[in-house]
N, C-alpha and C positions, 0 to 999 in steps of 0.2 A: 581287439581294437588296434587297426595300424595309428595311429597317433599317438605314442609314449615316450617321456623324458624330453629330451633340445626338440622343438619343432622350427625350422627354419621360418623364420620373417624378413621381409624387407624391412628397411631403415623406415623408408618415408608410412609404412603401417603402423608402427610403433609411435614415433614421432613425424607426424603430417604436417604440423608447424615445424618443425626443424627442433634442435636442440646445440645447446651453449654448455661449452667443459665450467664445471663451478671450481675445479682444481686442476693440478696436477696427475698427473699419471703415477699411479702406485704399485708397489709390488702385494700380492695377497699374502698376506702370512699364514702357514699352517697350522693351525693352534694344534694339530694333534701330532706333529712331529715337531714342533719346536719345542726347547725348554728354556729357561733363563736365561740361559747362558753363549744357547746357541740358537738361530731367527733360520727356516725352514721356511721357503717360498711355497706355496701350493701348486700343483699343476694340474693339468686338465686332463681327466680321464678318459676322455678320447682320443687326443694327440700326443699326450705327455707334455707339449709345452709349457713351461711357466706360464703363470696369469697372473696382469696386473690389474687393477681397477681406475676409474674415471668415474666421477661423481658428475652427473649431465641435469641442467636444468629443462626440462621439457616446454618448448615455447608455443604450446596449446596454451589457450588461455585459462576453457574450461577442464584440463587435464584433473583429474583424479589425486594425483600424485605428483606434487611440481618438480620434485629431484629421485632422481634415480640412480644407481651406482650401476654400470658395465664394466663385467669382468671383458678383455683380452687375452685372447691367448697366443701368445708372440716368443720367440727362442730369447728375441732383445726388446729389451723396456722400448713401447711404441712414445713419438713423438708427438706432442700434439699443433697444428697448422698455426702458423702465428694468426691473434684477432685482426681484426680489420683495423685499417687505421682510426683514431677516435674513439674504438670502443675497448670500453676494459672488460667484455668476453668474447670468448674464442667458442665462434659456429664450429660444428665438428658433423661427421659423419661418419658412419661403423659401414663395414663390409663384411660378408660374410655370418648377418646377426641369425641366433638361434634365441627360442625364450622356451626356459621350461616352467610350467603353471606346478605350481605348490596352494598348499594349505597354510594363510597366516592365521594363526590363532593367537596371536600377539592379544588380540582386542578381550577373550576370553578370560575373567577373574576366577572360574572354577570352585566359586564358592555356591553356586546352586542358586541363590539370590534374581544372579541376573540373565540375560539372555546371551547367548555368546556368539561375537561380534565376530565371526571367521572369516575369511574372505579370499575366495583365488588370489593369489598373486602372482607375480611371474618376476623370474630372475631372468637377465640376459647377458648375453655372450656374444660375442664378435671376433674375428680372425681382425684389425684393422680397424685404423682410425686416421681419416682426412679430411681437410677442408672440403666443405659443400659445392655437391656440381655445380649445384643452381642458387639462386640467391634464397637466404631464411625469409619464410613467410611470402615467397614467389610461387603460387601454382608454374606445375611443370609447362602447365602452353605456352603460361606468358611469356616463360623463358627459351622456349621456342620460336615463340613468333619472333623475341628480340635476337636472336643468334644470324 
């Protein structure tokens, strides 16, 4: 099967309403090279760059899943675009997004009882993070016609 591990997406598939930073931009910590004493950034096994994270609220309404966390993978902590004037979140946009589907079995008690709750999920990834081409929650024509 040619489809294995990162499959490249665009932004607006993932997020077709647009999406809002619910934080700050983080660094990943490596839990298996770090210890007490000393804090080990993770980095990305395709580039080697460090990667940070961005906890993103997805502004579909019906979305599955209202927040989602995207890793970055950047040499230098990405910035995120200041919010709009007025509002207290910041519209964002990823470049360069990959999503790999995994198996959550989060939902599974393993005690035989019940039925187990698995569920594809997907982690993503992104080179880049900036303010929106186009306005949140604007189909792309509108904002064609208005340009």
């Amino acid at each position: 099967m040619a489809l294995q591990g990162q499959i490249p997406v665009e932004f607006g598939m993932v997020f077709p309403a647009g999406a809002y930073a619910a934080g700050g931009i983080e660094m990943v910590r490596d839990f298996d090279r770090s210890t007490p004493d000393r804090l080990v950034q993770q980095t990305d096994k395709h580039t080697g760059l460090p990667l940070w994270v961005v906890e993103v609220i997805d502004a579909q309404e019906d979305a599955r899943q209202r927040t989602v966390k995207v890793k970055i993978a950047a040499q230098v902590q990405p910035v995120l675009p200041p919010p709009a004037p007025g509002s207290p979140f910041t519209a964002v946009e990823f470049d360069g997004m990959t999503a790999t589907p995994y198996v959550d079995a989060s939902r599974c008690s393993g005690d035989g009882k019940n039925r187990c709750g698995a569920r594809v999920a997907y982690s993503f990834k992104a080179t880049g993070v900036r303010a929106p081409s186009r306005g949140i929650g604007r189909p792309a024509a509108e904002h064609k016609d208005a340009a």
